[in-house]
C-alpha positions, 0 to 999 in steps of 0.5 A, spaced: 553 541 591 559 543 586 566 541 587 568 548 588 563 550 593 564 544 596 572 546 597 571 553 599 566 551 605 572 546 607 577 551 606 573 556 610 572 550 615 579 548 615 582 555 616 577 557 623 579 551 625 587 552 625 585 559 628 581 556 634 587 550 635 593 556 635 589 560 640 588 555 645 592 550 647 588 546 651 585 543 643 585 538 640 591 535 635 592 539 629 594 533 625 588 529 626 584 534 625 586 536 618 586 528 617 579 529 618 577 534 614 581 531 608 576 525 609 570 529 609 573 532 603 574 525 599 568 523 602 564 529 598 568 529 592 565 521 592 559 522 593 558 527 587 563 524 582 557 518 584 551 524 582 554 526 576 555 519 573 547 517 575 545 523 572 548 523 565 546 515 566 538 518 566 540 523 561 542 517 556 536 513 558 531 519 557 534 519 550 535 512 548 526 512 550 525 518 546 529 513 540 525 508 542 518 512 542 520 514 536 520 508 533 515 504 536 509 502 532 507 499 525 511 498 519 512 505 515 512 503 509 518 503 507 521 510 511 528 511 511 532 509 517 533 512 524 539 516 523 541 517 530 541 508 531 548 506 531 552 502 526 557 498 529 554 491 527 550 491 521 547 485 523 546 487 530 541 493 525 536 489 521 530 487 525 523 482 524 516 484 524 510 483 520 502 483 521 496 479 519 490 480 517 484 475 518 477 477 514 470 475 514 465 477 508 457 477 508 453 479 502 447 482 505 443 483 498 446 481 490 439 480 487 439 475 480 446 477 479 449 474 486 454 470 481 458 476 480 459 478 485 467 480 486 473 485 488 479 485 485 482 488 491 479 482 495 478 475 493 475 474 500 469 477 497 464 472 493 457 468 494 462 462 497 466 465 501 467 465 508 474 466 513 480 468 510 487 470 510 488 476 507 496 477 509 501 474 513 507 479 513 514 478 515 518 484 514 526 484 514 529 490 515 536 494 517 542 498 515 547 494 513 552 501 512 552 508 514 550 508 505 547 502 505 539 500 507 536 493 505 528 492 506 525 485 505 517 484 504 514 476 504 507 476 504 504 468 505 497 469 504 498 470 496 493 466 492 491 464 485 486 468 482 478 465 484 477 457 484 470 458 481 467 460 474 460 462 472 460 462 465 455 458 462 457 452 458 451 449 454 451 452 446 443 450 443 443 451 435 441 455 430 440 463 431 437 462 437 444 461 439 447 468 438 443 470 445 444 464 450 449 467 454 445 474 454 439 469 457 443 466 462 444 472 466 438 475 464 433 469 464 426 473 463 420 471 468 424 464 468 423 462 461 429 459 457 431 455 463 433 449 459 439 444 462 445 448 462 443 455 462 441 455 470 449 452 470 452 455 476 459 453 472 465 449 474 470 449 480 478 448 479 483 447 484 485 454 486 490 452 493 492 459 497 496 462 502 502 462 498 509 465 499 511 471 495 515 477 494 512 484 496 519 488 496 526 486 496 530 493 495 535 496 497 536 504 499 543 507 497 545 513 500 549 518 497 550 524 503 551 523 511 544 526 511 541 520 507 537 526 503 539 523 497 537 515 495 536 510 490 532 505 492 534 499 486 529 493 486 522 491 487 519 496 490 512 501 491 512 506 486 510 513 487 504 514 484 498 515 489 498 517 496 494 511 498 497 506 494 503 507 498 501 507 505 501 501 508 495 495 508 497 495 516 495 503 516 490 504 512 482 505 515 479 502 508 480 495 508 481 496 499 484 500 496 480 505 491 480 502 484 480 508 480 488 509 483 490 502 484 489 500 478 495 503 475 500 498 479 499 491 480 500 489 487 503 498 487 509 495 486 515 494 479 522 492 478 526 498 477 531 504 479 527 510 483 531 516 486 528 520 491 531 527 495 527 529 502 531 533 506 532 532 514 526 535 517 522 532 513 524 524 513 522 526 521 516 529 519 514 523 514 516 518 519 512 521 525 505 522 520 506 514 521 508 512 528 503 517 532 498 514 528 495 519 523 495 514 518 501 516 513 504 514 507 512 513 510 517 516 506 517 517 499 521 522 497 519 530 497 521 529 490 521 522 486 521 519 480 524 512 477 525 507 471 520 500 471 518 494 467 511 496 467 507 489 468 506 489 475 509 486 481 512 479 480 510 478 473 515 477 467 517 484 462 513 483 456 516 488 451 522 491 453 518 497 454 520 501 461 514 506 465 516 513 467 514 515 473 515 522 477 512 525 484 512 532 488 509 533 494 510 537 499 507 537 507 505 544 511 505 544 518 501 550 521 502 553 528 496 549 531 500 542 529 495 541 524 499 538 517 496 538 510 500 535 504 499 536 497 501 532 492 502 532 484 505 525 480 505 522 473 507 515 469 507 514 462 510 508 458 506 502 455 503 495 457 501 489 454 495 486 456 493 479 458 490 476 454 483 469 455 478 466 449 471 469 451 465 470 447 464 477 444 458 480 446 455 486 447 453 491 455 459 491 457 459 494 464 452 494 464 446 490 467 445 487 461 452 485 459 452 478 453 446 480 449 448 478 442 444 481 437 441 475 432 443 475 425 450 480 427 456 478 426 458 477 432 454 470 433 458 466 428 464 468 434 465 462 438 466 462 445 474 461 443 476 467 440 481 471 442 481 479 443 486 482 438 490 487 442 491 494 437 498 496 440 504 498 436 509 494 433 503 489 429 506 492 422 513 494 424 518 490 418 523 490 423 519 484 428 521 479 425 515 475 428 510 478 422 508 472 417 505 473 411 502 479 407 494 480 408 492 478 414 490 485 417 493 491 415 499 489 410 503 484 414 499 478 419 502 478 425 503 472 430 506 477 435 502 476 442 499 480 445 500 487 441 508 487 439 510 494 444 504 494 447 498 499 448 500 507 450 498 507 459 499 514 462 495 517 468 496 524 472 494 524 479 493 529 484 492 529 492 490 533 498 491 530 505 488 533 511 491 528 518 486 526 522 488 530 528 482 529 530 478 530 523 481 528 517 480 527 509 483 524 503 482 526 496 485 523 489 483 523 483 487 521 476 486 522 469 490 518 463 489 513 457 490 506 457 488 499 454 481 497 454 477 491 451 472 495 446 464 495 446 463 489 441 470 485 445 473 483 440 480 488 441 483 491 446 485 499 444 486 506 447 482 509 451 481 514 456 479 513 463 478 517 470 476 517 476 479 518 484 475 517 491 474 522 498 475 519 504 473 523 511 475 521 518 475 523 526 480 520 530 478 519 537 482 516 543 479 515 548 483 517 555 477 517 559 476 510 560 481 508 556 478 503 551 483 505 546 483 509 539 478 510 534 478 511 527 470 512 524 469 513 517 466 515 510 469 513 502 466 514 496 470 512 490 469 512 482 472 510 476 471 508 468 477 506 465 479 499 463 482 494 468 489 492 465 492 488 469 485 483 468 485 478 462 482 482 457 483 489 460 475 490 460 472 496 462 470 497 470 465 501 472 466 502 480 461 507 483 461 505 491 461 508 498 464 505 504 462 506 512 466 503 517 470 504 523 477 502 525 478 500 533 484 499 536 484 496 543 491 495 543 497 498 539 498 491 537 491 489 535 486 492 530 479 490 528 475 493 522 468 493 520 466 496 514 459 497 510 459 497 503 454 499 498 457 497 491 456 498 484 461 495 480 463 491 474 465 483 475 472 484 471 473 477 473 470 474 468 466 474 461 461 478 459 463 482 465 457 484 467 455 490 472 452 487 478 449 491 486 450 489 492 451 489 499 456 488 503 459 487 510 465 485 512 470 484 518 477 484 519 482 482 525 489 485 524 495 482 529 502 487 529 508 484 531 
């Protein structure tokens, strides 16, 4: 009952009472019975002073579990903060999280070119490999002002690369010579199964599970709506939606080559800005927290400065990369939501650069033949690509030398002085599974590549992209959980530029699997792969088919 409705039923009662007391003596005293009243009234007004404070109690809770649903889930890739959170204490804001990932291979079918077989998304794949630890995530993160946000990304499952070599070490004289590493993985009919050519090569000590930085940024707010960012550090750059969702919310267990390949480990050292207005940091938010398999918030509109060598590696040219992003997500009336998205780079990369033996079949199954009486079969297996990037003949380098070695000047510049021109356009369409959904990327752009005869790394054109479809189903009838089955083809023909050599990759592949969650904390994938991809790992990078499946154990915390 309100408190004025209250004081006009006691005036009423107050009043009648008075009019029945003067009209009959033998009542009972006046005074007592206004004490009464007085109680009553008290009494009531206690009783909905305490209603009142129980209801705006539940209205506080309601709210603080809508905040707190809001929030709950996996890691958002880098989302802006809640701005409704409060900042009293920085240190009361920063919070603890992480996943890991546990995986299993099994190489179902490699015919004669078993050895080769290998991802460089994924070092659990190999004819050696069995469990493996493929991230351990610990995330850092908070508001330490109304202006300031700090994110810091540890993974310690970093590894060097592989621990076994397949290339064949025994060099028989004569001309003969010219074609023994194309008869060591192409041994016809057994034939030339001398010592040293069956060699299955040699071991290194290759210890993983390391700590290493993923990110380390800081965001910098420049309005109260937190519209307006710079995020400073090591951080994801903004080009390809699925380089930017998180490992801990992908379906695919790697991510396509043909968009990856841009950015080692999808991150750089750099400046970006990122512009996203109010609605839309809720909306990026909400595409990863109810689970539609979000990138996070990005920007609307982004675009930065970086080194351009990759995540945790040295700038080698004092070269930086552009880059520059739009999308735009679209919410119909029916709660389906699409988002479109066009991004670009340019700069200049310099390759990394290993001794092999030049050889002819690059990316094919043939790959090492050396023709006898060419000149590649008085190269040794020592020799060094040169690296064709600008800045070889600039008399302004003053690591040029004498005069005549190639062009003019002989350099002893490593690497290809600047570097090689590396710039990709990429476009995206996102339909969220809600239930069905697909996925689509494709880029286009130059940059390093080894050459048919490996003997130079130079320009060349590359292209390529993936299609993935999904359907997500929740099981509310039994209550098994969520499930997410799913289908991916990826191409990609361009060079490989963080491999040493940069050699060409050829990848044309389908994936089948499904993703299972029985719980918001645990995940489970299994994948089918049918693979047709060049092993960029090692000379003479040959092409190879397999079959693979694996498996992979996800824990959130």
């Amino acid at each position: 009952m309100r408190l004025g409705v209250a004081h006009f039923a006691l005036a009423i009662g107050a009043f009648g009472l008075f009019s029945a007391t003067a009209a009959t003596p033998a009542a009972a005293d006046t005074a007592s019975e206004i004490r009464a009243l007085k109680a009553r009234l008290l009494k009531l007004e206690a009783e909905e002073a305490r209603a009142r404070r129980e209801a705006k109690a539940q209205e506080k809770a309601a709210a603080a579990a809508a905040v707190a649903q809001a929030t709950r889930g996996r890691y958002s890739g880098g989302s802006a903060p809640d701005p409704t959170q409060s900042l009293q204490h920085w240190y009361d804001r920063l919070s603890l999280r992480g996943y890991s990932q546990m995986r299993y291979n099994d190489i179902l079918s490699g015919g004669p070119f078993y050895n080769d077989i290998s991802t460089p998304g994924d070092k659990s794949v190999g004819p050696r490999q069995n469990f493996f630890i493929r991230r351990a995530r610990i995330i850092l993160s908070g508001d330490v002002s109304e202006h300031l946000y700090l994110y810091f990304q540890n993974d310690f499952a970093s590894s060097p690369s592989g621990t076994f070599s397949n290339s064949p070490t025994f060099n028989p004289p004569g001309n003969f010579a010219a074609q023994q590493v194309y008869y060591y993985y192409n041994q016809p009919f057994g034939l030339f199964a001398y010592p040293g050519w069956n060699q299955q090569g040699n071991y290194s000590s290759a210890p993983g599970n390391f700590g290493q930085i993923r990110d380390l940024y800081a965001d910098i707010y420049f309005d109260k709506d937190k519209e307006f960012r710079v995020r400073a550090g090591q951080s994801k750059i903004p080009y390809g939606f699925e380089n930017m969702q998180s490992s801990q919310n992908r379906l695919a267990l790697d991510r396509a080559d043909a968009i990856n390949s841009c950015c080692k480990d999808e991150r750089d050292l750099g400046l970006f800005f990122y512009y996203t207005p109010k609605e839309m940091r809720h909306l990026f938010r909400d595409l990863v927290k109810n689970n539609l398999k979000g990138s996070g918030d990005y920007g609307m509109v982004g675009f930065g400065v970086y080194n351009g060598q990759g995540a945790n590696r040295i700038e080698l040219n004092k070269n930086t990369h552009l880059v520059a992003r739009f999308t735009y997500p679209y919410v119909f009336e029916n709660g389906q939501i699409v988002e479109a998205s066009v991004q670009g780079y340019t700069g200049k990369f310099v390759p990394y650069t290993t001794g092999i033996r030049p050889s002819l079949g690059m990316g094919t199954n043939w790959a090492g033949f050396i023709p006898s009486g060419s000149p590649l079969a008085d190269i040794g297996s020592g020799f060094t690509p040169y690296v064709d990037g600008s800045g070889w003949n600039n008399l302004g380098n003053y690591n040029l030398s004498s005069w005549g070695a190639r062009n003019g000047w002989g350099p002893v510049v490593a690497n290809g002085g600047t570097g090689i021109q590396d710039s990709r356009v990429a476009v995206t369409g996102v339909i969220y599974p809600q239930p069905f959904g697909i996925r689509a990327e494709w880029n286009w752009g130059v940059g390093p590549q080894l050459n048919e005869t490996q003997t130079a790394i130079t320009k060349r054109t590359l292209n390529g992209g993936y299609v993935e479809a999904t359907y997500k189903y929740e099981d509310k009838e039994f209550g098994t959980g969520t499930w997410f089955p799913f289908v991916k083809w990826q191409y990609y023909n361009g060079g490989a530029k963080f491999e040493n050599n940069a050699p060409l990759m050829r990848v044309n592949e389908w994936d089948v699997g499904v993703e299972y969650q029985p719980l918001p904390e645990l995940e489970f994938t299994a994948i089918y792969s049918h693979m047709d991809r060049t092993n960029v790992q090692a000379a003479p990078y040959r092409q190879f088919q397999a079959d693979l499946m694996r498996m992979q154990l996800q824990w959130n915390y």
